[in-house]
KOLDO-698845 format. One line per 2 residues: number of its first residue (from 1); their letters; for each residue x, y, z of C-alpha. Coordinates in steps of 0.02 Angstrom, whole numbers, plus 50000, padded with zeros to 5 digits. Layout:
N
NUM	a	X/Y/Z | ...
***
This chain:
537
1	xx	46592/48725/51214 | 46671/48623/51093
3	xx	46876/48587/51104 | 46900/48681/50955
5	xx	46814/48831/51026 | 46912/48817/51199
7	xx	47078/48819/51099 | 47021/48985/50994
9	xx	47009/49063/51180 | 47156/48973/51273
11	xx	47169/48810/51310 | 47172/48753/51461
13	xx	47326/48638/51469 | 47347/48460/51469
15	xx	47493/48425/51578 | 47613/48293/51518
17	xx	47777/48348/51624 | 47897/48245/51543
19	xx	47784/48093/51585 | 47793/48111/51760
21	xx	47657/48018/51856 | 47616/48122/51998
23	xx	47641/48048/52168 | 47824/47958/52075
25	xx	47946/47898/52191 | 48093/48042/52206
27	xx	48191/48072/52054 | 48370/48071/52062
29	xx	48443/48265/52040 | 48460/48229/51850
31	xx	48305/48214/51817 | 48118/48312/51844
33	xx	48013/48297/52017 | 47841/48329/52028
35	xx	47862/48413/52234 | 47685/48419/52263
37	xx	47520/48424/52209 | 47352/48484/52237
39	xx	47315/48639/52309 | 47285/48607/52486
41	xx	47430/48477/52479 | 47550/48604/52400
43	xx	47503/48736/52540 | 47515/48627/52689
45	xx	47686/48582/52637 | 47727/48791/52599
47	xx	47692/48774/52417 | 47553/48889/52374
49	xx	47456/48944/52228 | 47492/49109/52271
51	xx	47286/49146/52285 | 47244/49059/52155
53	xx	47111/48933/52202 | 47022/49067/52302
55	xx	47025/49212/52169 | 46846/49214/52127
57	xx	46807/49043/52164 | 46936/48998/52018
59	xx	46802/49063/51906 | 46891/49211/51867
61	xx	46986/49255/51673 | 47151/49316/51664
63	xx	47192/49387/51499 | 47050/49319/51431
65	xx	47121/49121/51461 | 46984/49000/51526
67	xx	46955/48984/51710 | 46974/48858/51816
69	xx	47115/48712/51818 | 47219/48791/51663
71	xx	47402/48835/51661 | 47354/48989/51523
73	xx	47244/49074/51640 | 47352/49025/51822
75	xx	47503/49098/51726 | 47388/49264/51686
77	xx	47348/49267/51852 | 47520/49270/51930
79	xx	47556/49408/51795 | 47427/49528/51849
81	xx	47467/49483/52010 | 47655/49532/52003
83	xx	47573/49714/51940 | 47515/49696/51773
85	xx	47357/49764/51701 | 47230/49610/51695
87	xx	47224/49622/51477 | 47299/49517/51356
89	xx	47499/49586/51330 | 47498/49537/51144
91	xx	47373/49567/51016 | 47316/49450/50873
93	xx	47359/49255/50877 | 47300/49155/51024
95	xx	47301/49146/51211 | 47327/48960/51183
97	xx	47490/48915/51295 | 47601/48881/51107
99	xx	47578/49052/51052 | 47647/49152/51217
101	xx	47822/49116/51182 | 47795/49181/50982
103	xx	47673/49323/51020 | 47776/49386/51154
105	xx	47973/49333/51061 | 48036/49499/51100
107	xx	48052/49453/51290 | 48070/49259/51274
109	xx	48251/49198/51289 | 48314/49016/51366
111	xx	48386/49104/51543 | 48274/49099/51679
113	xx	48222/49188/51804 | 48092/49199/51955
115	xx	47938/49280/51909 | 47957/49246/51727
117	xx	47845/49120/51634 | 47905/48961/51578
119	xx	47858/48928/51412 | 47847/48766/51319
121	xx	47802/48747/51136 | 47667/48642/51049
123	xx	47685/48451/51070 | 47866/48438/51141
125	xx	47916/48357/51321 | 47801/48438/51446
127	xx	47655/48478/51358 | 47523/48433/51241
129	xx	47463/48517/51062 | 47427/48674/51130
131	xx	47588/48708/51226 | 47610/48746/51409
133	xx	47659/48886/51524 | 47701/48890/51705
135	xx	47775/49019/51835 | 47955/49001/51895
137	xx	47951/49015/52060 | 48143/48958/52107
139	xx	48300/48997/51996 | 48402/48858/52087
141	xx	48545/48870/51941 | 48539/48898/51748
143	xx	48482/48727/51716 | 48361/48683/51865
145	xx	48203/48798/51913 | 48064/48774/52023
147	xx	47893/48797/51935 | 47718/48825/51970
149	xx	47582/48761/51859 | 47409/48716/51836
151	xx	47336/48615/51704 | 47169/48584/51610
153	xx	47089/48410/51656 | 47266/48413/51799
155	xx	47294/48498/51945 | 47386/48623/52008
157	xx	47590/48559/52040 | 47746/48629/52085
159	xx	47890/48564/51978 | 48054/48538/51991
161	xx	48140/48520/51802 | 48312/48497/51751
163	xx	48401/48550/51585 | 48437/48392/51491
165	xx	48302/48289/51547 | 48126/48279/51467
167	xx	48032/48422/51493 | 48139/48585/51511
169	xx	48063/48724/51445 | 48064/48799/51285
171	xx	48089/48971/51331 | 48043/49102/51477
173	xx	47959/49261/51432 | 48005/49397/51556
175	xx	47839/49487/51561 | 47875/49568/51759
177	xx	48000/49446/51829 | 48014/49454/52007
179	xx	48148/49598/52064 | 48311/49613/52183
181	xx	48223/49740/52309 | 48322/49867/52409
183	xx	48242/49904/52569 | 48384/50002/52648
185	xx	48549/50082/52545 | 48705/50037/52612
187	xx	48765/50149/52743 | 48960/50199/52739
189	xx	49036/50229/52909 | 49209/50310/52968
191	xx	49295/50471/52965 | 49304/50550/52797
193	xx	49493/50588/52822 | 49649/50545/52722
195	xx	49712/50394/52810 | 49561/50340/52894
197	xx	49448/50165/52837 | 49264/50185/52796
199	xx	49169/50021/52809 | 49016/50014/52703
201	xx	48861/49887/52750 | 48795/49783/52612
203	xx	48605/49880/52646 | 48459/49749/52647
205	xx	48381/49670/52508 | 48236/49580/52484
207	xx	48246/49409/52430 | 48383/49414/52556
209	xx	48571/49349/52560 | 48600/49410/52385
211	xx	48796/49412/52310 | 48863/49578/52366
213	xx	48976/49677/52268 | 49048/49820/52311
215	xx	49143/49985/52212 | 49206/50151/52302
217	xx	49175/50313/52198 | 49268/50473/52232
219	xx	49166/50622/52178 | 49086/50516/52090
221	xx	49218/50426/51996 | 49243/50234/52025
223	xx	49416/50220/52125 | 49530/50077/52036
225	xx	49530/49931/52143 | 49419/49990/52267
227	xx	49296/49852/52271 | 49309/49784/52451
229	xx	49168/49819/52589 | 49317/49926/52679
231	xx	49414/50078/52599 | 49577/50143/52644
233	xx	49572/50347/52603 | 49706/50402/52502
235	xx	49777/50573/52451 | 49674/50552/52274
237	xx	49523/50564/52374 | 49572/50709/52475
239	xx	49430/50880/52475 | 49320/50729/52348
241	xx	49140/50644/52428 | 49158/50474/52449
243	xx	49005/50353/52389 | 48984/50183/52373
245	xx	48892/50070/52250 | 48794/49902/52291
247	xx	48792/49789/52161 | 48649/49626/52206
249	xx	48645/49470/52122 | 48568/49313/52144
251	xx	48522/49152/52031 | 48346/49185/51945
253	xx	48342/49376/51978 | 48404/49534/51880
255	xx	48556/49615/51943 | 48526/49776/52043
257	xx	48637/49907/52094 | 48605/50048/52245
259	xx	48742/50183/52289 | 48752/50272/52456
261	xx	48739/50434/52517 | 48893/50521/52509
263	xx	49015/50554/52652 | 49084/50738/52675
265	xx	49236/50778/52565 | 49388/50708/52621
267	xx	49478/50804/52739 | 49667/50784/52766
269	xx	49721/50648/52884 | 49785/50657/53047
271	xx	49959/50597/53097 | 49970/50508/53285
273	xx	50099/50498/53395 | 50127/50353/53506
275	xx	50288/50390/53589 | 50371/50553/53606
277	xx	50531/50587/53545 | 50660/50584/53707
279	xx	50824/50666/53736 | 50985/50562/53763
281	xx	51140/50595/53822 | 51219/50691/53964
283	xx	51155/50883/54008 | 51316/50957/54010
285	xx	51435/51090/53903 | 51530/51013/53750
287	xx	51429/50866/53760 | 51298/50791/53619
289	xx	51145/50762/53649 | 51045/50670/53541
291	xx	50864/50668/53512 | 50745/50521/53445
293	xx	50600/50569/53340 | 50477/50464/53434
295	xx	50346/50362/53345 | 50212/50409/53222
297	xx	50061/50328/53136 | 50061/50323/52984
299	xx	50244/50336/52975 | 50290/50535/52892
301	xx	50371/50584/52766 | 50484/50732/52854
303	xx	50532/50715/53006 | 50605/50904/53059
305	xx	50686/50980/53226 | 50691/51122/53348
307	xx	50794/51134/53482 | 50723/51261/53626
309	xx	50824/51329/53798 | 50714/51346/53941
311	xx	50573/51363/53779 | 50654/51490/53661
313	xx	50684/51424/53503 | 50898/51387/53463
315	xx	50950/51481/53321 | 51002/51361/53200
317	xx	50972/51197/53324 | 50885/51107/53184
319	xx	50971/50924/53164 | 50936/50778/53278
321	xx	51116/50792/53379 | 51151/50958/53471
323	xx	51319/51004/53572 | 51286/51121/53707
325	xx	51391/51259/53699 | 51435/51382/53842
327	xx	51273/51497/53802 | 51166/51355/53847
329	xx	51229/51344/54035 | 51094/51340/54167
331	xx	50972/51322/54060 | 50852/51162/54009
333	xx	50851/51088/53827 | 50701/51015/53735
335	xx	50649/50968/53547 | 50492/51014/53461
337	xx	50467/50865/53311 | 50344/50905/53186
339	xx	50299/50746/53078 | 50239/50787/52918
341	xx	50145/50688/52764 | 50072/50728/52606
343	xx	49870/50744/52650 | 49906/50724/52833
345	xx	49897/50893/52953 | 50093/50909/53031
347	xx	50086/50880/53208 | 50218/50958/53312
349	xx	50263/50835/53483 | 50402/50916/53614
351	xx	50514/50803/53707 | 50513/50805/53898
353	xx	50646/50947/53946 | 50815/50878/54004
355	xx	50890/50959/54173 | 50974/51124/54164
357	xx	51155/51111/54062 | 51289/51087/54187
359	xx	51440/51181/54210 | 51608/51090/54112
361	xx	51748/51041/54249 | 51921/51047/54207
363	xx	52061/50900/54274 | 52237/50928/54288
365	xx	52381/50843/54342 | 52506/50941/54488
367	xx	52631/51082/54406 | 52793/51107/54481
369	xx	52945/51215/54502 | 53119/51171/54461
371	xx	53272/51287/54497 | 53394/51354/54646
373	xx	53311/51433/54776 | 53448/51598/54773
375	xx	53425/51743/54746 | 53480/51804/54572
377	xx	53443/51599/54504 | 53281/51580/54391
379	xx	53142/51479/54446 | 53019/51389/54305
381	xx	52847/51331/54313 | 52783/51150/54234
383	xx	52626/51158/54185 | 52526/51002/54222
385	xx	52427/50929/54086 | 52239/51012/54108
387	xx	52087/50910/53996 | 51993/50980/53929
389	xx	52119/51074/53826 | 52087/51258/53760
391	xx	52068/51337/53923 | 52158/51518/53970
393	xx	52295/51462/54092 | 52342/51616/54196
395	xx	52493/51604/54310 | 52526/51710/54463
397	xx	52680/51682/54561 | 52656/51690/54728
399	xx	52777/51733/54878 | 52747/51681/55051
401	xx	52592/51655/54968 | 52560/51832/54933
403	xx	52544/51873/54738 | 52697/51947/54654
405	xx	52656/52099/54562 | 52685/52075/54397
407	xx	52762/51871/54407 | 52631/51810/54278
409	xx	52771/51721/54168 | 52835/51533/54148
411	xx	52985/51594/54236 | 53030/51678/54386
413	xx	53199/51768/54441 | 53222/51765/54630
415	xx	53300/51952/54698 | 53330/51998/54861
417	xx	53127/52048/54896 | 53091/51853/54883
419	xx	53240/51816/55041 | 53162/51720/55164
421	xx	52998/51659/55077 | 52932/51516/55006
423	xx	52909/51541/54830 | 52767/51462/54724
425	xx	52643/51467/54586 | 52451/51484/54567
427	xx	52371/51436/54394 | 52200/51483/54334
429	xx	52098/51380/54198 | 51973/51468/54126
431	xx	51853/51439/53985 | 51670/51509/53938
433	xx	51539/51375/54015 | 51679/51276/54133
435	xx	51696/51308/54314 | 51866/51397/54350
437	xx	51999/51276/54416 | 52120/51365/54505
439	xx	52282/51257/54573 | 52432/51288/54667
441	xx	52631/51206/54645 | 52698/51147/54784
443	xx	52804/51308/54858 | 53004/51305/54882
445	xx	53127/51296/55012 | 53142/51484/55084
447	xx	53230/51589/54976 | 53424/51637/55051
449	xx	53579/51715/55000 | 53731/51653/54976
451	xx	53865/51710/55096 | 54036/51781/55064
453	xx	54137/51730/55233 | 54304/51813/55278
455	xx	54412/51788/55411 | 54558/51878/55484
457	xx	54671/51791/55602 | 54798/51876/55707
459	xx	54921/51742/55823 | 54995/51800/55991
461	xx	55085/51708/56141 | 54972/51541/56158
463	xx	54817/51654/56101 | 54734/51709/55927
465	xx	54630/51830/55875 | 54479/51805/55753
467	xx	54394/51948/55661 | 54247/51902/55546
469	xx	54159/51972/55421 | 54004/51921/55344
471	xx	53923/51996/55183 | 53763/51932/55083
473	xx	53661/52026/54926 | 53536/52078/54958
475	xx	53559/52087/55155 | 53636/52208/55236
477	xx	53701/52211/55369 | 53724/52012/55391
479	xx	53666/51970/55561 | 53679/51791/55668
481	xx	53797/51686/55750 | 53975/51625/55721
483	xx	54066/51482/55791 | 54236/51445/55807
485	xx	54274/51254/55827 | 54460/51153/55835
487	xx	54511/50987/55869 | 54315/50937/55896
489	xx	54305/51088/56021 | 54160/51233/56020
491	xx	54297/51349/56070 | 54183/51496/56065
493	xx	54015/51598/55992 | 54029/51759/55929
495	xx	53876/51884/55864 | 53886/51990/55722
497	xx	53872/52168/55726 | 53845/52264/55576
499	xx	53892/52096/55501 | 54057/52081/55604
501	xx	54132/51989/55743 | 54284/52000/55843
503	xx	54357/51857/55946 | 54504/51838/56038
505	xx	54544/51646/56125 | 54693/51611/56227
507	xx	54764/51480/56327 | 54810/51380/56193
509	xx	54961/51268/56163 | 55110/51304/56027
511	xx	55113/51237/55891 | 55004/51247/55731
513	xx	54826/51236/55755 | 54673/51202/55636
515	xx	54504/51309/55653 | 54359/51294/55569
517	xx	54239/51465/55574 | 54048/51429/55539
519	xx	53929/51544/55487 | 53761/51447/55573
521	xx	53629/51552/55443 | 53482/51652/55466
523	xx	53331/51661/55386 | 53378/51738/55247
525	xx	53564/51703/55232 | 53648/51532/55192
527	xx	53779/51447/55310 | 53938/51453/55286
529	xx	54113/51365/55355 | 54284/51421/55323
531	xx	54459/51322/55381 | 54608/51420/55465
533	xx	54777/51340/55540 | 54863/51464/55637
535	xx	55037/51426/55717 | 55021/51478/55909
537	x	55182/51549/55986
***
């Protein structure tokens, strides 16, 4: 068959590749390398011909291009290989290598990609008159690919060609370039719960180690800024489905995008607690207590309160202080917090219960009594200071220690029913929730009267004669003893009667004579001392 013939068909394509010789020394990274060459050479080094040189012998047409050593009809043959249907895609023209790039123009462009055929036009760097073609086999960057190719009166070759040196292709036609494959979707995993992180995997790809992007959809509407691996739930997505989408992309291969299954709709989130809220201060009435509200992930939004005694709710005990009032006696205290959030379930935590209230205890200092302890002379009570102040004070006098009827007062006016006692006070402190302090004054002297002493002196011949008489409110008759003292002398005793005494001494010397006449008291009568001088005839 003539050349002109061969061409009409396809030519089978002499291989000029930028004038490379093959078996150069390495190029530097600027320029073209032929990698390998030969088909046996190319396979033992993991370059193959994908097939080629054992599809039928190499006696085989693709797309009607000439068998054999010919980059038209190894180029066909990785097409139909990758899936399409072994006949010519174009119609008219040639299958000559020039014409693929302007029979097929409507999927020729200058970016490259694996799979795709690269394309080189009539008589420029690369190739002779009739063009060449080649299949990419490595996208390494826009302007470096790794090709395939075979070539009439060559051999087969892989290539490695660099923009801006001789020989970069023309163009690439994208006939059934080689696809990102997703072998497994990305699989999201976490709680579906306001609050909670879902992780999503990058799912598996074939060629792997693609560039993974990711964006989070929420009922199926991308989520602004959502475009890590991990996602943070948010009230927005609460009751919504949560998907993911995959984006893969690598150099020489069309971007492809995969979205996971969706999660269940977002349900609202759970607030924790890590520490409960605890009760501070000391269990007793009139003091505060205070409560802390312990400590919550996330952190809420309301925060609210509820006092309980032994476990029934506090009317109105709703604030983080409480002061225990008298009701609250005897009985243990505890708080019920309830955190609350926006999209979160409230979760209600009660504090450990203190001990049962205590009793309040009053402290005073002493009361006393001032006043004469006579009868008919008013007695009054000082008060001692008593903390806590607002207690009822009762007062009760008291006499011999036996309650007075009817002495409740500041005061007290001795009569003649007090002679002879001790007179003193009681006090009672009393206040709802205290324990009753009860205190007594120190009591008085015992209570007397005051005597009225006469005397009635009658001289004789060296004697005298001494009548007494001896009266006392209250008492009656006046009872006791009388002496009758002169010059230092006990001169004698004498015993009422009816509250009198008669006395007669003699023996005594003329001349004027001082007495003195002493009542010695009782019990309930004062002493008493008159002075008499009597002349003795």
């Amino acid at each position: 068959m003539s050349v002109r013939s061969r061409v009409s068909a396809g030519l089978a394509c002499l291989l000029v590749a930028a004038g490379l010789a093959v078996g150069a020394a390495a190029a530097p990274a600027s320029a073209s390398t032929v990698l390998c060459t030969g088909y046996a050479s190319c396979l033992s080094e993991g370059m193959s011909a994908s097939g080629y040189a054992q599809s039928a012998n190499n006696t085989k047409m693709f797309w009607r291009m000439y068998t054999g050593h010919n980059c038209t009809n190894y180029a066909a043959y990785r097409m139909v290989k990758s899936g399409l249907a072994n006949t010519r895609p174009w119609t008219g023209g040639s299958g000559n290598a020039s014409y693929w790039g302007v029979g097929m123009s409507s999927i020729t462009n200058a970016t490259p990609a694996v799979g795709a055929v690269a394309w080189w036009k009539a008589n420029v760097p690369g190739a002779g008159s009739a063009g060449h073609v080649a299949y990419v086999e490595q996208v390494i960057s826009a302007t470096e690919v790794v090709v395939s190719q075979d070539s009439w009166g060559g051999d087969f070759a892989w290539t490695r060609l660099v923009k801006g040196s001789s020989g970069w292709p023309s163009g690439f036609i994208h006939f059934n370039d080689v696809p990102l494959t997703n072998t497994a979707l990305p699989a999201v995993t976490g709680t579906a719960k306001v609050g909670s992180v879902l992780t999503s995997s990058s799912g598996t790809w074939t060629p792997s180690a693609p560039t993974i992007k990711y964006q989070w959809l929420a009922g199926g509407v991308a989520i602004s800024g959502a475009t890590s691996s991990t996602l943070t739930l948010q009230l927005a997505q609460q009751d919504k489905p949560i998907t993911v989408r995959v984006t893969a992309s690598k150099t020489g291969y069309p971007t492809r995008a995969v979205t996971s299954a969706a999660t269940t709709a977002v349900e609202p989130g759970s607030i924790t607690n890590s520490a409960p809220p605890a009760i501070s201060g000391t269990p007793k009435v009139d003091s505060t207590l205070e409560v802390s509200s312990g400590q919550w992930k996330p952190t809420p939004a309301t925060v609210t309160y509820q006092w309980t005694a032994n476990g029934a709710p506090i009317p109105g005990a709703k604030a983080a202080t409480l002061t225990a009032d008298p009701s609250l006696v005897g009985k243990a205290l505890a708080v019920t917090v309830t955190a609350a959030k926006t999209g979160y379930t409230p979760v209600a935590v009660t504090s450990k219960p203190t001990t049962s209230i205590a009793a309040g205890t009053f402290a005073a200092t002493p009361s006393t009594i001032t006043g004469t302890p006579r009868t008919g002379q008013t007695l009054t009570l000082h008060r001692g200071r008593v903390t806590p102040a607002g207690g009822a004070v009762a007062v009760q006098w008291l006499r011999g220690g036996v309650a007075v009827p009817g002495a409740s007062g500041s005061t007290y006016q001795l009569t003649a029913a007090d002679l002879g006692s001790r007179i003193g006070a009681r006090l009672t402190v009393t206040r709802a929730g205290y324990t009753t302090l009860t205190s007594r004054t120190p009591v008085t002297w015992a209570i007397k009267s005051v005597p009225r002493l006469k005397v009635l002196t009658t001289p004789g011949h060296r004697r005298v004669r001494f009548t007494v008489t001896l009266t006392a409110s209250g008492v009656s008759p006046v009872s006791g003893t009388v002496q009758v003292r002169s010059r230092g002398k006990l001169l004698k005793v004498l015993t009422l009667r009816k509250g009198t005494a008669t006395a007669t001494i003699t023996r005594l010397a003329k001349g004027s004579r001082t007495f003195t006449i002493r009542y010695l008291a009782s019990p309930t009568v004062l002493a008493a001392a008159l002075t008499r001088s009597v002349r003795i005839r």
